[in-house]
C-alpha positions in Angstrom: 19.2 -105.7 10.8 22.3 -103.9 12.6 24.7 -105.4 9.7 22.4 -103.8 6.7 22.1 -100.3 8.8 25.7 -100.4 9.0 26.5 -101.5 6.1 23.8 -98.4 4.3 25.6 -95.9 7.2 29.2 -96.5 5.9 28.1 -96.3 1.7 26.5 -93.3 2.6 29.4 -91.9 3.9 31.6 -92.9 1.5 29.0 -91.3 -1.3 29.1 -87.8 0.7 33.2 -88.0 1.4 33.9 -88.5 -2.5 31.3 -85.4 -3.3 32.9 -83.3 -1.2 36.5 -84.3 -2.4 35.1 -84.4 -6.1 33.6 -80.8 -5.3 36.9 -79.5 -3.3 39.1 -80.7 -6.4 37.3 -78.8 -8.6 37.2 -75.5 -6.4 40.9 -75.7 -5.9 41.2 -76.2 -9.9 38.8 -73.3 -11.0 40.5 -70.8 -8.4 42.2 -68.6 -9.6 45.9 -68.8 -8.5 49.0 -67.0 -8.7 50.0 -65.7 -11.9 53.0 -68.3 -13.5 56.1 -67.6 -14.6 55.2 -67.5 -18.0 52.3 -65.0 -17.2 54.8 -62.6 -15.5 57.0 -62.7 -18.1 54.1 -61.6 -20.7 53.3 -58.8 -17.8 56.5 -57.8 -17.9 57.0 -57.5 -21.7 53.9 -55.6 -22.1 55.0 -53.1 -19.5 58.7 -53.0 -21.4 56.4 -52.7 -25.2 54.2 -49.6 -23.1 57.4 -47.9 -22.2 59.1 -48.5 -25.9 55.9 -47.2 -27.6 55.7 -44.1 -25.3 60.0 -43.5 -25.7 59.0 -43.4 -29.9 56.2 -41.1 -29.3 57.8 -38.9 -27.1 61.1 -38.3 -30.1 58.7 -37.6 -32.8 57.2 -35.3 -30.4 60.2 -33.6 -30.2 61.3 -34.4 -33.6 58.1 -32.7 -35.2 58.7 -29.4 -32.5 62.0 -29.2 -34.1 60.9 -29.4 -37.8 58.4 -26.5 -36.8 60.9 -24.5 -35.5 63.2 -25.3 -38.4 60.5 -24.2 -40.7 59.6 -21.2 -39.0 63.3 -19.7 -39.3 63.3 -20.7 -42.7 60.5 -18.6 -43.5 61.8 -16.1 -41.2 64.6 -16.1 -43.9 62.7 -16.1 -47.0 60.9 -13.1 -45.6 64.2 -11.0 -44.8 65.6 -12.0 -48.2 62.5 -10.6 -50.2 62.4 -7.4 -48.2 66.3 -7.0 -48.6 65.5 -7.8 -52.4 62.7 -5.4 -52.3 64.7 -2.9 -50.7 67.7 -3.1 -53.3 64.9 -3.1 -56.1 63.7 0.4 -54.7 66.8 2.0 -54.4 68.2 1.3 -57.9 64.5 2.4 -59.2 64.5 5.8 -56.7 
C-alpha cells in the first residue's frame, strides 16, 4: 500500500511541476519584452519621417508667405502704374 501511495504522490507531482513550467513558458513568451533592434530602428525612422515631413511643411509655409508678399508688391505696383498713367492721361487732357 506505501509503494502505490508513493508511487500516486510522485505522478502527481510530476503532473503539477510540468503545469506550472508549461504555464511559466507561456507567461515568459506572451510578456511583452523589450523592444528589438529591429523595432528601434522602425521607432527611430518614424521619428526621422515626423521631423522630414514637418521641415517640408514648414518651407512651403514660408514659401507661400513669400509668394503673398511677392504678390502684394506687385499689385502695389500695378496700382502706382495706373494712377501715374491716370495722372499723365489728365494732364495732357487738362
Amino acid at each position: 500500500m506505501n509503494g502505490i501511495f508513493a508511487f500516486l504522490l510522485v505522478i502527481v507531482f510530476l503532473v503539477i511541476s510540468i503545469n506550472f513550467f508549461m504555464l511559466y513558458r507561456r507567461l515568459r513568451r506572451e510578456r511583452p519584452g523589450k523592444p528589438g533592434k529591429a523595432a528601434m530602428q522602425e521607432k527611430e525612422a518614424a521619428k526621422w519621417r515626423g521631423r522630414e515631413i514637418q521641415r517640408r511643411l514648414d518651407c512651403e509655409q514660408e514659401e507661400a508667405v513669400r509668394r503673398v508678399e511677392l504678390r502684394n508688391k506687385t499689385f502695389e505696383l500695378y496700382e502706382q502704374v495706373r494712377r501715374k498713367a491716370a495722372a499723365a492721361e489728365k494732364e495732357q487732357r487738362g
